[in-house]
Every structure is written in structure tokens, then in C-alpha cells.
Backbone as JSON, one array per atom type, in Angstrom:
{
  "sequence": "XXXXXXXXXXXXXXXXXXXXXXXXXXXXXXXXXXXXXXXXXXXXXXXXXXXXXXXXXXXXXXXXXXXXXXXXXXXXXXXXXXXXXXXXXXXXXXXXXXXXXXXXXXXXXXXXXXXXXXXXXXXXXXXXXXXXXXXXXXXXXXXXXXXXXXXXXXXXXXXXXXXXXXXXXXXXXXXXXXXXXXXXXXXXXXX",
  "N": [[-21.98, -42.69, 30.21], [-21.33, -40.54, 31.02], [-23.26, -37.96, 31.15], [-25.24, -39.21, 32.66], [-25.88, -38.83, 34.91], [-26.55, -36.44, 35.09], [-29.3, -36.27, 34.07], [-30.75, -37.53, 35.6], [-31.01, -36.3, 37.32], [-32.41, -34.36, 36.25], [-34.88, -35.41, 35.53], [-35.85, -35.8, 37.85], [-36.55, -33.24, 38.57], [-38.78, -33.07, 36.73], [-40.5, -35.3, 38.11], [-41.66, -33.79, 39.87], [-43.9, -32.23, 39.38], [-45.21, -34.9, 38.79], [-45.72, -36.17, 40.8], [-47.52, -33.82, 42.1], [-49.56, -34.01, 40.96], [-50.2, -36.83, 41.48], [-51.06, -36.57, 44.11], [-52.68, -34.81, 44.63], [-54.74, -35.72, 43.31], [-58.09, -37.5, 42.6], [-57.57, -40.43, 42.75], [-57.63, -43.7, 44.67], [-56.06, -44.33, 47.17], [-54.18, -41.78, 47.1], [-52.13, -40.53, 48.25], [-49.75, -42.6, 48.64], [-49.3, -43.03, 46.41], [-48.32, -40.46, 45.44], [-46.09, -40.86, 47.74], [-45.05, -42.6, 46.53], [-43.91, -41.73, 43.74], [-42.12, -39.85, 44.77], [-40.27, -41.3, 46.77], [-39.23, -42.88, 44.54], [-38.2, -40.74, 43.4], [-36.11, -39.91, 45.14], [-34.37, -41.87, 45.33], [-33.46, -41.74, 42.65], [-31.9, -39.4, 43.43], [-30.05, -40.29, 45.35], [-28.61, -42.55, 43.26], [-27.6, -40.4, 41.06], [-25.52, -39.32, 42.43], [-24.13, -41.13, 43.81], [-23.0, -42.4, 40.72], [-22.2, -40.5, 39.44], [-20.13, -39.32, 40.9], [-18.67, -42.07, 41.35], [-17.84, -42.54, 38.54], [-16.34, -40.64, 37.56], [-17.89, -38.3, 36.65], [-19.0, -35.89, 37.61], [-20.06, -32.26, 37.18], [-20.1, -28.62, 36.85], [-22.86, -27.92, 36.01], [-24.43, -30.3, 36.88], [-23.72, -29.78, 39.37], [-25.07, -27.4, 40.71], [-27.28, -27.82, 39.57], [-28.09, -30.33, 40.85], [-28.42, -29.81, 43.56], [-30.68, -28.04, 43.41], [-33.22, -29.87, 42.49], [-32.86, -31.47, 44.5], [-34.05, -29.93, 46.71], [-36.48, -28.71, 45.68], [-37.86, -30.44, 45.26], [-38.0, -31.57, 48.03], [-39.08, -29.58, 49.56], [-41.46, -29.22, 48.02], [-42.95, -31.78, 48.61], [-42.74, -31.39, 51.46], [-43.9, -29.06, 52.32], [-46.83, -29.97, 50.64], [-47.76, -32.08, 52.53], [-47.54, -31.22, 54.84], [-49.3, -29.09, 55.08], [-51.42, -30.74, 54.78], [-51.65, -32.3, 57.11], [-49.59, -33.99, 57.3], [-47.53, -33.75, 58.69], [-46.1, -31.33, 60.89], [-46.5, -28.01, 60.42], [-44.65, -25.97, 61.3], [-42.18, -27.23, 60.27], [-41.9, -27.51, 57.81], [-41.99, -24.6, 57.34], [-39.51, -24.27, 58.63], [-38.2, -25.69, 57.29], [-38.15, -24.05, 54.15], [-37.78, -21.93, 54.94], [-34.7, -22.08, 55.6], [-33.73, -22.98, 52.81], [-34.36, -20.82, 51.62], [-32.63, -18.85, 52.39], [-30.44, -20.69, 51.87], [-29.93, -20.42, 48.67], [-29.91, -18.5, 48.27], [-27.79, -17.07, 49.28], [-26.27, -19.31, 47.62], [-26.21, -17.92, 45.56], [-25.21, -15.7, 45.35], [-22.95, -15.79, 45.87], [-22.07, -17.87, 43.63], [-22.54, -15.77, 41.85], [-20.22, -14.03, 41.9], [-16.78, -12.8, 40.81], [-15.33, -15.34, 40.96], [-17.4, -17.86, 40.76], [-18.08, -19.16, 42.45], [-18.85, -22.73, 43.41], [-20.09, -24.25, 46.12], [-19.5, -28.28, 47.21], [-21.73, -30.62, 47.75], [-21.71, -31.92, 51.38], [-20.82, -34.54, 54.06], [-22.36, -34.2, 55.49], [-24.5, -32.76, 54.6], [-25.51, -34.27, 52.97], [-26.25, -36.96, 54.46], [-28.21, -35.21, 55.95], [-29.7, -34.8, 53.92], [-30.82, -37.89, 53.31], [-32.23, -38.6, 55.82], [-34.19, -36.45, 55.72], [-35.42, -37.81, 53.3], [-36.37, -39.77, 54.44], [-37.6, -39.25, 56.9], [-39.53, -38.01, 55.95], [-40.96, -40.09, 54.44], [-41.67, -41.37, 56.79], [-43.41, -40.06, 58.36], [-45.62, -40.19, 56.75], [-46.31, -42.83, 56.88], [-46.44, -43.64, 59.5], [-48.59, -41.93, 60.43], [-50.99, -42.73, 58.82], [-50.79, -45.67, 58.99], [-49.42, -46.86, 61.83], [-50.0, -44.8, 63.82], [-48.48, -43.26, 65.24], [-45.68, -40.83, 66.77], [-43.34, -40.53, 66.17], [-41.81, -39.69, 63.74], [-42.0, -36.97, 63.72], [-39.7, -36.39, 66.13], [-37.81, -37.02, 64.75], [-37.65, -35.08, 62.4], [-36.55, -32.99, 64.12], [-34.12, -34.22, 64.97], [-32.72, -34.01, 62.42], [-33.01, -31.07, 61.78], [-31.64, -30.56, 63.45], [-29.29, -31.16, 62.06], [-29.64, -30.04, 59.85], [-28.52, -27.6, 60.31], [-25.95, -27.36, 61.47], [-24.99, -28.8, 59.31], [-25.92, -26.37, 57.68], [-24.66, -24.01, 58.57], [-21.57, -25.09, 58.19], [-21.81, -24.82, 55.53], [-21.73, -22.02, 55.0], [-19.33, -20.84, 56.44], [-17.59, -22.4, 54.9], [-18.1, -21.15, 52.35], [-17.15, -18.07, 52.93], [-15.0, -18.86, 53.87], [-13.69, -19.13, 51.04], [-14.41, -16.76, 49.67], [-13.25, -14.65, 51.08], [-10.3, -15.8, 50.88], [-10.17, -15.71, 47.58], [-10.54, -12.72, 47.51], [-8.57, -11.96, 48.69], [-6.63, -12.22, 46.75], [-4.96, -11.15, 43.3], [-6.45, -10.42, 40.33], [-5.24, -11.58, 38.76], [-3.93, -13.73, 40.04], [-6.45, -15.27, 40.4], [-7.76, -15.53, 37.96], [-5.73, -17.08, 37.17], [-6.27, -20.05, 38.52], [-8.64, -20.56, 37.7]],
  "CA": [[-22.22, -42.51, 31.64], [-21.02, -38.96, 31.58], [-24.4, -37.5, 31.13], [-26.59, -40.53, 33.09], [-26.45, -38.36, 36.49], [-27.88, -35.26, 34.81], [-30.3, -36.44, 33.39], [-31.49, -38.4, 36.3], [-31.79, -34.75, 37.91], [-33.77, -33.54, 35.04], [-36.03, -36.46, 35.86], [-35.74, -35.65, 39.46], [-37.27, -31.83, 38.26], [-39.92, -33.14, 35.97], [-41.21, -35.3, 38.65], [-42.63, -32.71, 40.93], [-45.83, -31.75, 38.9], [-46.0, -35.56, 38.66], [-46.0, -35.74, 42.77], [-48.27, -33.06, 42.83], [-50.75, -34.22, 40.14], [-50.83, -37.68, 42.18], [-51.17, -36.11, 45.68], [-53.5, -33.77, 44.92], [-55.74, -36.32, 42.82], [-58.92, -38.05, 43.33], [-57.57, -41.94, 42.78], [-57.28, -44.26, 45.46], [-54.63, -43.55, 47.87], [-53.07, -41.1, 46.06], [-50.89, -39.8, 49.09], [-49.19, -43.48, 49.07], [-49.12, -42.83, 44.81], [-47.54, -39.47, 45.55], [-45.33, -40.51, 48.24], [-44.09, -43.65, 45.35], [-43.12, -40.81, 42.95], [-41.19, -39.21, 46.1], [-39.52, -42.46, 46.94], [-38.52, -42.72, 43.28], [-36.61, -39.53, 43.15], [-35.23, -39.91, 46.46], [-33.54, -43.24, 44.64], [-32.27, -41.02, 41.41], [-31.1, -38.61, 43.86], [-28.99, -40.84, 45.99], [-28.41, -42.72, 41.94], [-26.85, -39.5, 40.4], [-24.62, -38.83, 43.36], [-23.1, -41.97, 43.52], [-22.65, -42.1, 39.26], [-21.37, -38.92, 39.24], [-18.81, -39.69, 41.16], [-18.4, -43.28, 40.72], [-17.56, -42.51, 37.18], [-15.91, -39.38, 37.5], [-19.11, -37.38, 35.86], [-19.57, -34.81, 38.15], [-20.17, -31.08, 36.43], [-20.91, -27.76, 37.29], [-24.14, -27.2, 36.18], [-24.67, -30.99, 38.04], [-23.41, -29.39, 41.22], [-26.18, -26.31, 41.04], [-29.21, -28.32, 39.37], [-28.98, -31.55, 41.65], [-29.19, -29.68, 45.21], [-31.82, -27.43, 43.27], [-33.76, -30.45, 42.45], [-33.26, -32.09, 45.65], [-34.82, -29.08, 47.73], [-37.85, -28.75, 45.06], [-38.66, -32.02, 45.42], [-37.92, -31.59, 49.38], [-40.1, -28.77, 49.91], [-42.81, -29.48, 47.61], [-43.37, -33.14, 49.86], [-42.81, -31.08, 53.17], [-45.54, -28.42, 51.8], [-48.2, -30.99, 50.52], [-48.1, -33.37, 53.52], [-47.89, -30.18, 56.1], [-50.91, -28.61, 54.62], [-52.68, -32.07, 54.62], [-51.38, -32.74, 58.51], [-49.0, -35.52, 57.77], [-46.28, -33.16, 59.17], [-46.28, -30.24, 61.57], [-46.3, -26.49, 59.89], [-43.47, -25.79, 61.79], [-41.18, -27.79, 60.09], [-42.15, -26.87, 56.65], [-41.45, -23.27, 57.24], [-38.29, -24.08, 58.83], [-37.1, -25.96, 55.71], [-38.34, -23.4, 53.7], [-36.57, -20.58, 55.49], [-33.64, -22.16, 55.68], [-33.56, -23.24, 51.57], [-34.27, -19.3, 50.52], [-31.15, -18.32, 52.35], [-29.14, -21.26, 51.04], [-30.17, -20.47, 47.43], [-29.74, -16.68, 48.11], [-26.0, -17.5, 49.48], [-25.62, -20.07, 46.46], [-26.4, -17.28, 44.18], [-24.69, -14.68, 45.71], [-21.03, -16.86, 45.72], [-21.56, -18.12, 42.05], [-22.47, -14.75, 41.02], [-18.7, -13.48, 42.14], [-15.91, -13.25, 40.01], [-14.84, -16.65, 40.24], [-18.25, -18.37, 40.33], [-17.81, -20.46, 43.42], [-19.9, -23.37, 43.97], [-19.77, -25.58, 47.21], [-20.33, -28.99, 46.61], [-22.4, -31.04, 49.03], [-20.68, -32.75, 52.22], [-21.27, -35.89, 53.96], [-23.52, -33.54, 56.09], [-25.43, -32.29, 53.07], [-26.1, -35.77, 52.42], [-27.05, -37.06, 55.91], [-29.05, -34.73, 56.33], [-30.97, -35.09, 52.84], [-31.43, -38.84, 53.69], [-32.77, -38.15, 56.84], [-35.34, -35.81, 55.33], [-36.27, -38.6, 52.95], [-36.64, -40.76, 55.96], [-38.71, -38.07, 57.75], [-41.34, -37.97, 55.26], [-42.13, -41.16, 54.53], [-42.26, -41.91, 58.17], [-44.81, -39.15, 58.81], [-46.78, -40.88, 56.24], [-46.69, -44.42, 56.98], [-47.16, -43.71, 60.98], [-50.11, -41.3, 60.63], [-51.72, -43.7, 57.67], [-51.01, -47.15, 59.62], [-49.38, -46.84, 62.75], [-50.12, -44.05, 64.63], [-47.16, -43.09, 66.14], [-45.29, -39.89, 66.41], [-41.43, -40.97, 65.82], [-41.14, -38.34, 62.5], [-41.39, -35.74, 64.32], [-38.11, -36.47, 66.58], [-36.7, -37.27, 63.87], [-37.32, -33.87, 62.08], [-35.95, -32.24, 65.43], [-32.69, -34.6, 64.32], [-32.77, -33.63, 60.8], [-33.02, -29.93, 61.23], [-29.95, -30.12, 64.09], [-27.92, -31.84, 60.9], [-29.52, -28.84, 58.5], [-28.43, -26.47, 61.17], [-24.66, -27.72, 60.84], [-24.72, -28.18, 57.43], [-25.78, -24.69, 57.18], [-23.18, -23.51, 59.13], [-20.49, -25.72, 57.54], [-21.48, -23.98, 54.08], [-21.85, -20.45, 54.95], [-18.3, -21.1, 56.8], [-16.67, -22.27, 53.58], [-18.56, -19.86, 51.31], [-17.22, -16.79, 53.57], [-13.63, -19.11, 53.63], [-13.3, -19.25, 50.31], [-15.02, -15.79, 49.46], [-12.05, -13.96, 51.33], [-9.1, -16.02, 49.92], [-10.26, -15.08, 46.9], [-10.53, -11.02, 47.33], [-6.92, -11.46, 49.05], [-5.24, -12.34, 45.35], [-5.41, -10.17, 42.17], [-7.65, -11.08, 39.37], [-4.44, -12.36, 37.29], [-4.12, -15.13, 40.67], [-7.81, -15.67, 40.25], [-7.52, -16.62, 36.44], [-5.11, -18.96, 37.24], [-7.13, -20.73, 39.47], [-9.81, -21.18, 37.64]],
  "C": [[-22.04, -41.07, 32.08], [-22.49, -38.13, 31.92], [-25.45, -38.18, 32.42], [-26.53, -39.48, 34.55], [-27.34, -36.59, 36.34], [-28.9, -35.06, 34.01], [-31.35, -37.47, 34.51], [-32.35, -37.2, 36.88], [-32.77, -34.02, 37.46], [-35.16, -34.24, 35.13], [-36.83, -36.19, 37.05], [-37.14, -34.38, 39.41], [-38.5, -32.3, 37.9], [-40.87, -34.66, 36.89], [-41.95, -35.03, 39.99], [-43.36, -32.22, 40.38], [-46.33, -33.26, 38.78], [-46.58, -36.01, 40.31], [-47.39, -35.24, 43.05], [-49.77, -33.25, 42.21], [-51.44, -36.2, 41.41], [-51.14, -37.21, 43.53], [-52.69, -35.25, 45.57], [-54.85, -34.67, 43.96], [-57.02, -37.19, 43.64], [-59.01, -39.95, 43.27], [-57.78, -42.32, 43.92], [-56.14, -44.02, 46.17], [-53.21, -42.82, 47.09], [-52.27, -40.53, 47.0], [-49.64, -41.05, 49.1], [-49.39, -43.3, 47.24], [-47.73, -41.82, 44.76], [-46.13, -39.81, 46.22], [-44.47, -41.81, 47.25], [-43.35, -42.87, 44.66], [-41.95, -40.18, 43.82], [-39.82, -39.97, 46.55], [-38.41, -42.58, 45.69], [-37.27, -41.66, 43.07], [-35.51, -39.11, 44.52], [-33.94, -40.86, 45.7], [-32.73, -42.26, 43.44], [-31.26, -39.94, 41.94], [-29.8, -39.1, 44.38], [-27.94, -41.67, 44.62], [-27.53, -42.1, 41.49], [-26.06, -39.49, 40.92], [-23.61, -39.84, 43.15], [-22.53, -42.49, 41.89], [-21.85, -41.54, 39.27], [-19.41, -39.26, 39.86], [-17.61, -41.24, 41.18], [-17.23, -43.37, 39.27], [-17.02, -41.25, 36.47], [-16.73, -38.35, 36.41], [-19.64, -36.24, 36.63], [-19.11, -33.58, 37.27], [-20.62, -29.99, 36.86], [-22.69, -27.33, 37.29], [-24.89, -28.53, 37.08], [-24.98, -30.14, 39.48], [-24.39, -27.89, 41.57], [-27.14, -27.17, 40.55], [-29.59, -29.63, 40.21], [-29.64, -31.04, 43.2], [-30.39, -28.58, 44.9], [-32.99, -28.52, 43.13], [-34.37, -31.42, 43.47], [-34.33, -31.35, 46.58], [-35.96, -28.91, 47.01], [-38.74, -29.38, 45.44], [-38.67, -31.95, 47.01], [-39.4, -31.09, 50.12], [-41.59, -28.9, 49.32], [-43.42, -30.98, 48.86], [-43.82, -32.39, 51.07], [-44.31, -30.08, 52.87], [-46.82, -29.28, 52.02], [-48.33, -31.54, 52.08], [-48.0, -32.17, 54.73], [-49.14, -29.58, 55.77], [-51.97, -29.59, 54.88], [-52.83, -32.22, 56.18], [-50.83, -33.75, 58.91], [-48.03, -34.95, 58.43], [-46.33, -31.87, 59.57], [-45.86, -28.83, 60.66], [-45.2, -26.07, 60.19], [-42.24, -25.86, 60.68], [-40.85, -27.51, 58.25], [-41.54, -25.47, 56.36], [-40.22, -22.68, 57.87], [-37.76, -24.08, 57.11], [-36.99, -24.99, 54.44], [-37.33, -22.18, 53.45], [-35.29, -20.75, 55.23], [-32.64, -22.23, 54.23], [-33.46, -22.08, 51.11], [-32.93, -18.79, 51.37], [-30.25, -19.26, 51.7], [-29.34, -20.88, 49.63], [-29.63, -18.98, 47.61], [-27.92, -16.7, 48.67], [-25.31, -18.31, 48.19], [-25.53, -19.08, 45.55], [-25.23, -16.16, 44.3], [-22.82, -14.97, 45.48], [-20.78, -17.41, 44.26], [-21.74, -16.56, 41.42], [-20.79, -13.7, 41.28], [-18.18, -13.7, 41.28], [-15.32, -14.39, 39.89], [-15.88, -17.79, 40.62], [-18.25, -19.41, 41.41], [-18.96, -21.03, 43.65], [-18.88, -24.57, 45.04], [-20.46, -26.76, 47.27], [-20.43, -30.15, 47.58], [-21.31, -31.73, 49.67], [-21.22, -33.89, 52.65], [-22.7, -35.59, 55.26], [-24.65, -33.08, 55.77], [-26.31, -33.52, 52.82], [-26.98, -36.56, 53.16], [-28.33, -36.88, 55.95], [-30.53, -34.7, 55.24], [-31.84, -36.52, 52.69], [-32.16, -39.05, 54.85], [-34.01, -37.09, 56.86], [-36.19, -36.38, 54.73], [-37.11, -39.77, 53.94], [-38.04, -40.19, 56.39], [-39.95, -38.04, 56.99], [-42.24, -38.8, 54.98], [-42.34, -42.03, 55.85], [-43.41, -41.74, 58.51], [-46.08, -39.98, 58.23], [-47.52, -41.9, 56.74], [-47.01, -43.92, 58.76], [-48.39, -42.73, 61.13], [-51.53, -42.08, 59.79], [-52.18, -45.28, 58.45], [-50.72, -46.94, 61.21], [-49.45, -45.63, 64.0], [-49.65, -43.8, 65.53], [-46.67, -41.47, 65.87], [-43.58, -39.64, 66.17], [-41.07, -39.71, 64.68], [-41.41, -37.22, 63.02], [-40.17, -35.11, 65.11], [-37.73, -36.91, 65.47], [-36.47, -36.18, 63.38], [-36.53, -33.12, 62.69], [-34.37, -32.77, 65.04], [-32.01, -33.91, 63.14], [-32.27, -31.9, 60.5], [-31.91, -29.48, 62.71], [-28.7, -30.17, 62.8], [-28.16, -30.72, 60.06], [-28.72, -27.89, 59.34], [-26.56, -26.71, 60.9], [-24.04, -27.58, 59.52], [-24.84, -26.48, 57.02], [-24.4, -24.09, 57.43], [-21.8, -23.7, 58.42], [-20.66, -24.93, 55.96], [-21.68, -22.75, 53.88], [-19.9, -20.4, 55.29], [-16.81, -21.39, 55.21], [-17.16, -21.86, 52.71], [-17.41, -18.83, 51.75], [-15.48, -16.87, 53.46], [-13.15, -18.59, 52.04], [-13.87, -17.62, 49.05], [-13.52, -14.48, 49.56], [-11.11, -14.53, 51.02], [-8.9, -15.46, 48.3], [-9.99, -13.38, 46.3], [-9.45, -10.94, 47.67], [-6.25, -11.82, 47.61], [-6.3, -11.55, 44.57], [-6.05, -11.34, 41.08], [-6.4, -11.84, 38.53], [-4.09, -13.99, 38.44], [-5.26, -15.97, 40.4], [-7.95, -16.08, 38.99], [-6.68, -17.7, 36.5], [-5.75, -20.55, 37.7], [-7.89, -21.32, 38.68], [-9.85, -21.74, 36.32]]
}
């Protein structure tokens, strides 16, 4: 079981060319193909998380390749289906924006001397189910019911990213300066 949550992630990775091969194909409703594969790794995502910790298997390189896999898979969906017009441009190039600074902050905090990673909250989480939400809403109400509900919801979604952000720049910046206040022989201890 130690392994079973990173390897779900690895799954998670390797299906976003299959996403993009059904989305972008000429079958039969391949946006309701695509958004199955989507669904799927939404399930290994929420899967790994609870494993991981379930079964005390959580791991560093876990805790950098699942929220890389989650936002891949995030953004590739929000992309495709904003380009197509299942989901406003807008919202795309929020999530976007907001993912190259978290990645450029994630990098910037593990690349320090003591390699800090922050590892998702229950805001992190929220807010990533609430994105899965969001997309296959857009779908199914522009496809069948013709409604506009995923769009307030995004407006929800990207108050909760907006927090979350906050909340992990906040304990990046916390745990950034505790750090530089002790000497490197405190900082080996630590770690």
C-alpha cells in the first residue's frame, strides 16, 4: 500500500494526453469521453489522498507530484472546454495565473536550504473538489440543460483559491523566516 497512492498520481499524469486525445477526437461525444477520463482522475486524486494518509504512505516526492498532477489535469480541462466555450476565458486564465505563481513559490521554498514543502489543507482540497465540480457542471448544463450555475460556482471556487493562496504564501513566508532565524547546525537538526 505504500506505493498505491503514487502510482495512482503517475496514472493521474499519464492521463492527460489520454483526455486530450479523447476531447480533441472525431468519435461520438468525445467531450462526454474526455470529460469520463477527467472524472476518473478526479476519483484517483481524491483515492491517493485518502490512501496516503489512511495508511500512513504519504512521501515527499507524493507531496510535489500529486498537486502537480492535480493542476495539469486542472488546467488542461479548464483550457480545452474554455477554448471550446464550455467555460468562460476568464476563468481559465485566472487558474492559470494563479498555478504559475503557486509552482514558482513551490519551487522557490523547496529550492531553500531546507527544502520546504507545504502540504495541501482542507482549503487546498475544497477548493480542488469544487473545481472538479465546476467542470463537469459547465459540461453537463451547456450539453443538456442549459443553465448557467458553473459559472457562480467558479466565482465560489476562485474565492476558496484566493484563500488558499493566501493561506500558503502565509505559511511559506512563516516558515521561510523561522528558518533563516536558526543556524544551519539548528536547521540539520530539524530536518
Amino acid at each position: 500500500m505504500k506505493h498505491v497512492p503514487n502510482i495512482l498520481t503517475v496514472i493521474r499524469l499519464f492521463l492527460i494526453p489520454v483526455y486530450l486525445l479523447f476531447f480533441y477526437s472525431n468519435i461520438n461525444n468525445s467531450v462526454y469521453w474526455a470529460l469520463a477520463v477527467f472524472v476518473f482522475a478526479s476519483i484517483t486524486d481524491i483515492a491517493d489522498g485518502f490512501i496516503a494518509r489512511k495508511y500512513n504512505a504519504e512521501s515527499k516526492i507524493g507531496q510535489l507530484l500529486d498537486p502537480l498532477a492535480d493542476k495539469l489535469m486542472q488546467l488542461t480541462a479548464l483550457f480545452t472546454l474554455s477554448f471550446a466555450g464550455y467555460i468562460k476565458m476568464w476563468v481559465f486564465w485566472f487558474f492559470l495565473g494563479k498555478e504559475v505563481l503557486m509552482i514558482i513559490s513551490g519551487v522557490v521554498l523547496y529550492l531553500s536550504k531546507v527544502k520546504i514543502i507545504i502540504p495541501s489543507n482542507i482549503f487546498g482540497k475544497l477548493t480542488t473538489i469544487l473545481v472538479y465540480i465546476a467542470i463537469v457542471l459547465s459540461v453537463f448544463e451547456s450539453l443538456i440543460f442549459d443553465l448557467e450555475i458553473s459559472e457562480h460556482l467558479f466565482v465560489i471556487v476562485i474565492i476558496f483559491a484566493l484563500i488558499t493562496f493566501i493561506q500558503y504564501g502565509y505559511i511559506g513566508i512563516k516558515k521561510l523566516l523561522t528558518y533563516r532565524s536558526k543556524t544551519d547546525e539548528e536547521v540539520k537538526e530539524e530536518i
